[in-house]
C-alpha positions, 0 to 999 in steps of 0.5 A: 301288484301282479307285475311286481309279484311275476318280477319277484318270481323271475328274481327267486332264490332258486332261479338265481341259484340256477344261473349262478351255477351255470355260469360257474360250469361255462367259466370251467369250461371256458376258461382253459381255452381263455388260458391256450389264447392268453398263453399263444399271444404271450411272449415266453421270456414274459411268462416266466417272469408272470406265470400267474397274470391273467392277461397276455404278457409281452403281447405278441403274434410271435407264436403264430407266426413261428407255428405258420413257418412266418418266423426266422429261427433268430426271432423265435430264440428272440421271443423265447422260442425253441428255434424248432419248426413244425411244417403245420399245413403238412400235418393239418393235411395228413390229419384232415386225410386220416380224419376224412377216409376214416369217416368215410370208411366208418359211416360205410360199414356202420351203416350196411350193418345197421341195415343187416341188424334192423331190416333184413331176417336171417338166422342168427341175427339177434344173437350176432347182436348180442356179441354185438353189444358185448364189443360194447363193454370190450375197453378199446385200449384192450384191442390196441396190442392184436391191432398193432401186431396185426398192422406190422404182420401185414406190412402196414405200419407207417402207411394211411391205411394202417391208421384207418383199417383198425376202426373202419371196418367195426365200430359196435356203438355206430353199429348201435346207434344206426341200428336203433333209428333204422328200426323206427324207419316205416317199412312200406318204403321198402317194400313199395320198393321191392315190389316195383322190382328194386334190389335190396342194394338199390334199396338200401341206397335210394330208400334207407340211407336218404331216410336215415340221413339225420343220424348218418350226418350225426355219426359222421361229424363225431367220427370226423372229430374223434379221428381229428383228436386221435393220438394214441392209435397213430403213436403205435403205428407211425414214426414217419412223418410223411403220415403222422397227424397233427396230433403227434406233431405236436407232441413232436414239436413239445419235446424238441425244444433245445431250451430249458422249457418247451415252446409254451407260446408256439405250443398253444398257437399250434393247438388252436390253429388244430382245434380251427377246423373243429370249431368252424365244423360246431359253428356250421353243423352244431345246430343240425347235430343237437338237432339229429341227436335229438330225433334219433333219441325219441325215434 
């Protein structure tokens, strides 16, 4: 009788409800990645013809292999495709070099901030904080047009480092978000450390970084992401694409189809071979960033 009660519990009306609704939230989230697969594995004359069937129609790797430069421009016309070609592994390249100095630059200089806020006294401090934390509230699309004119007064438009100067030198929420974990850190390390001779820069190096590894791994991986997906910043200052990101590539790649209708097939193709990387980056490190996330909220 209690082992039938316990399965009656297990199977009440609010559990069900529960895992109902979380199915119905994984299938809205799932499903838009379902339909990019579907569509990249179509034939594009097919989808015409079925825009609505669930399944890949005209089965193909045709889009794969017109994204990966495998394709003549006669067989992508043939599968319906534009006959345009987008250099994939040029762009996955000056994606992967704006993305990765940017991280860099980012994590750099948001941590020696968070450093300044949470564990050096000087004059001042915590009413620099406070502007700090009105940046917080400042919309970034308002910050788009001083940065634009600043880039093209120094020359800088259509280079790297135009792209990565704008959000690597100031980011008020990394700032923020070190700084909260740099306060909980024990500050007998530190001062074990001065007093055996060490500088604050040798300090802040081998004591506090090493121990605030967890939140600094964190903001790296989302900064690598949020640069990766980044598209309105390149637009404004690149129209060369010697330094253009995937990201606009395919937008590029979009509008030159000669066509009636734009490359859906390839479009989609190209869009999971960019979110590739993404996703190996969540399979490996996923578990250690829910992980960091976590820590850093309770410290």
């Amino acid at each position: 009788m209690a082992t039938a009660r316990t399965r009656l519990r297990r199977f009440s009306i609010g559990r069900a409800a529960a895992w109902l609704y979380i199915g119905v939230i994984m299938l809205i989230t799932v499903f838009p990645f379902y339909w990019i697969l579907r569509t990249a594995l179509s034939n594009n004359y097919e989808l015409i013809a079925h825009p609505a069937s669930l399944l890949p129609v005209g089965l193909t790797l045709g889009a794969f292999q017109r994204v990966l430069g495998l394709a003549t421009s006669a067989e992508s016309v043939a599968e319906g495709g534009s006959g345009a070609s987008i250099e994939i592994g040029h762009f996955i390249v000056n994606s992967m070099i704006y993305a990765t100095l940017s991280t860099a630059c980012i994590v750099f200089f948001s941590a020696i901030a968070a450093y300044a806020f949470s564990r050096l006294q000087w004059r001042g401090r915590e009413f620099m904080f406070g502007l700090l934390l009105c940046a917080l509230m400042v919309p970034p699309v308002l910050t788009f047009l001083p940065n634009f004119v600043l880039i093209k007064d120094v020359g800088l438009l259509n280079t790297f480092a135009g792209m990565i100067l704008p959000v690597a030198l100031f980011s008020a929420f990394n700032i923020f978000f070190l700084r909260q974990f740099m306060l909980g850190l024990p500050a007998e390390l530190e001062e074990a450390a001065l007093i055996d001779g060490a500088g604050r820069v040798r300090v802040f190096f081998q004591v506090t970084l090493p121990s605030a590894s967890g939140p600094i791994f964190t903001l790296a991986i989302l900064s690598f992401i949020t640069q990766w997906n980044d598209y309105f910043w390149p637009l404004l200052v690149t129209s060369d694409d010697s330094v253009r990101p995937l990201t606009l590539a395919l937008a590029v790649f979009k509008q030159s189809s000669p066509q009636d209708q734009p490359d859906w097939a390839g479009l989609m193709a190209a869009t999971l071979v960019a979110a590739l990387p993404m996703l190996v980056l969540f399979l490996v490190f996923g578990k250690r960033i829910v992980n960091s996330i976590g820590f850093t909220g309770i410290k």
